[in-house]
N, C-alpha and C positions, 0 to 999 in steps of 0.2 A: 648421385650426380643429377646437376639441373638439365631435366629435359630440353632445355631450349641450348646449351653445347652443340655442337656438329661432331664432336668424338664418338666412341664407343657406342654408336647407335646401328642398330642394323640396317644396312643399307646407305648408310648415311657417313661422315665424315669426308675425306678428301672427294671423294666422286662428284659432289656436286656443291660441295662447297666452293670452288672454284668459280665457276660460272653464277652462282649466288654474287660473290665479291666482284667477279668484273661487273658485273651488271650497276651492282650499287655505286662505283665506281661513273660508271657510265652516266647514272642520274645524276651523281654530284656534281658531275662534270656541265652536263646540261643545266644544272639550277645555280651553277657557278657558287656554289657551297662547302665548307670544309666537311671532310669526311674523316671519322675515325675507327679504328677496327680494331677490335682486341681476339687476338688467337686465343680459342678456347679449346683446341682440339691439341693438346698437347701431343700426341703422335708428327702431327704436323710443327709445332712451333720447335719439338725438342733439337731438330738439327739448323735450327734459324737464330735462337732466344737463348742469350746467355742464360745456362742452368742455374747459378747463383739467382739470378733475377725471379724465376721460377721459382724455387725454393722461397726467395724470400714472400713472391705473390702468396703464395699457397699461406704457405705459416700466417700471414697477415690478415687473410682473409678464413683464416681457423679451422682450417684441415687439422683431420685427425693426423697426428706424429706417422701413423703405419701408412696413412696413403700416399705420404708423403713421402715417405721413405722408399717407397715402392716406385713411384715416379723415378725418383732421383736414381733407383741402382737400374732403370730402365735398359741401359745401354751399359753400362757395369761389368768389365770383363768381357765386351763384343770386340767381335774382330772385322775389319773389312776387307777384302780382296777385291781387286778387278785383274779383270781375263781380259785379252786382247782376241776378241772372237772373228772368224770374218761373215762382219755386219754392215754392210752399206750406211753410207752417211745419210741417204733416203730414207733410209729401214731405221735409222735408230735416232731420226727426227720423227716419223711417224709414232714409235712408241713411247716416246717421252709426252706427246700431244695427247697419245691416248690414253697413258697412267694418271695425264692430271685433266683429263677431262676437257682437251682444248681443241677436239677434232669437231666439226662442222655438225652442230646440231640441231634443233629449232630451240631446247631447252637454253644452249649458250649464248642465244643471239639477244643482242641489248633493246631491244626497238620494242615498245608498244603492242606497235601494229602486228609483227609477224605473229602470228599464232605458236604457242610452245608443244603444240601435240605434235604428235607422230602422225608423220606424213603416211604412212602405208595402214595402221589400224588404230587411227583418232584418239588414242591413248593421250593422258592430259599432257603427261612430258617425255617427249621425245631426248631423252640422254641416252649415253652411249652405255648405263649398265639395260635402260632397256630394250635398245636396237639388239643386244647382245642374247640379253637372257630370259625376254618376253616377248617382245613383237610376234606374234601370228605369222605374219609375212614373210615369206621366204623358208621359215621354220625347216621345213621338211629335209629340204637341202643342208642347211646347215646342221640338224642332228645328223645325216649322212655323212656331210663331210669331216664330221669330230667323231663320228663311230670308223670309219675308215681308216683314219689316222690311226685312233689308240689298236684296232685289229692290225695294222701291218707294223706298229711299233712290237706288240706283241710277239708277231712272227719271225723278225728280224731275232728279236731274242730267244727263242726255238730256236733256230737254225744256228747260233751261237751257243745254246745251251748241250744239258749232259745228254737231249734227248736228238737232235742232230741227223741222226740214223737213223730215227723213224722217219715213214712214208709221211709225209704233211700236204692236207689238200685245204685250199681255201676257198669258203662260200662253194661248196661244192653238195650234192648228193652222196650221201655214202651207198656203197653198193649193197644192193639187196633191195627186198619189197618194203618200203618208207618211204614218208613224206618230210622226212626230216630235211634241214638243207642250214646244218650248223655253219657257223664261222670259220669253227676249227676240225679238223677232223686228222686224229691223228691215228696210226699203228705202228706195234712196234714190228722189227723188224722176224722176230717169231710168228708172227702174227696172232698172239695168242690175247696179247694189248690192244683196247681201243678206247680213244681219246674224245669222248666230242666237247667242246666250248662254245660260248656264245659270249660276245661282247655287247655292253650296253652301256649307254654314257647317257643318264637323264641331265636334263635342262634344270629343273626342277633344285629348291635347293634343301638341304636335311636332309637328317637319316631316316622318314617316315617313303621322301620321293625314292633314297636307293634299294627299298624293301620292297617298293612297289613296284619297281623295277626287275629287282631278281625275281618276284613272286610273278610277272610276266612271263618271266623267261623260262621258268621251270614249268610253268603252264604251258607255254610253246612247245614245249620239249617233250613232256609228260605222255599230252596227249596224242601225238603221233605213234608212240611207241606203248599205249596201251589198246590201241587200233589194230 
């Protein structure tokens, strides 16, 4: 596929194609110019663009028969559901603005003049995957408050679970001479069982960052307990 698509790229596709199109939009606007825009991110076009029309672009422009094919059975035997959740109509305008990349950015903004870095660590574009998943700033907090979450999601499910009966202490000291001070620390009710866990939720994205991660944690763990 042509690199210059917004599809199947990493990092790239709807997140900031978005704010690319209003922008362009924006000039056309100002040079009093027609503008036209051809969706090449077929993830995006497939629930907009009659699929006949698809099909026949592809086949005319000499896609192989199998990519083709593949597009087309994309959605092939999918099913949709919607849940009636209780979601405030505040909350579920917010996340529709933040799926398609429409919340308050310096990257989104149409003007020139405004600079598109990130306001907290000068980073060149300030979008919402890297307020999210890069920015320096605030950082610490925020791996807290996503390690916090998945630890009491976890806990919740212990206390539901086959182990229930066991004594369960959180971020706690386990008793004895150690410097450990796991997540989870569990016993069973014999006490002849013990339990210890650690949770970790890297930033970081691949399976190179979550190895690096566990190979922290067992280092954290390790050497307390060969002390």
């Amino acid at each position: 596929m042509s690199r210059c698509q917004r599809g199947f790229q990493e990092r790239e596709g709807c997140n900031e194609s978005i704010g690319i199109l209003r922008a362009a939009i924006d000039v056309a606007k100002g040079k009093k110019s027609n503008l036209s825009v051809a969706w090449l991110d077929l993830t995006n076009a497939f629930g907009s663009v009659p699929h006949e029309l698809i099909k026949h672009t592809l086949e005319t422009y000499g896609f192989p028969e199998i990519v083709v094919q593949i597009i087309m059975d994309m959605y092939k035997g999918a099913a949709i559901r919607v849940k009636n959740g209780k979601v405030s109509y505040a909350a579920q305008r917010f996340v529709h603005k933040a799926r398609l990349n429409l919340l308050a950015c310096n990257y989104n903004t149409y003007s020139d003049v405004v600079s598109k870095a990130c306001r907290h660590c000068g980073y060149e574009r300030e979008s919402q995957w890297h307020i999210i998943s890069k920015c320096n700033f605030g950082m610490p907090r925020k791996i807290t408050q996503r390690h916090d979450a998945v630890l009491f999601k976890v806990k919740k499910l212990i206390e539901s679970g086959s182990k229930k009966d066991w004594e369960l202490h959180i971020d706690e000291t386990p008793p004895g001479p150690n410097r450990l001070r796991p997540d989870i620390y569990m016993k069973s009710p014999d006490g002849k069982q013990i339990i210890l866990a650690d949770v970790t939720v890297p930033y970081e994205h691949g399976v190179e960052a979550m190895q690096r991660a566990w190979d922290r944690k067992v280092e954290n763990t390790q050497t307390p307990l060969r002390t």
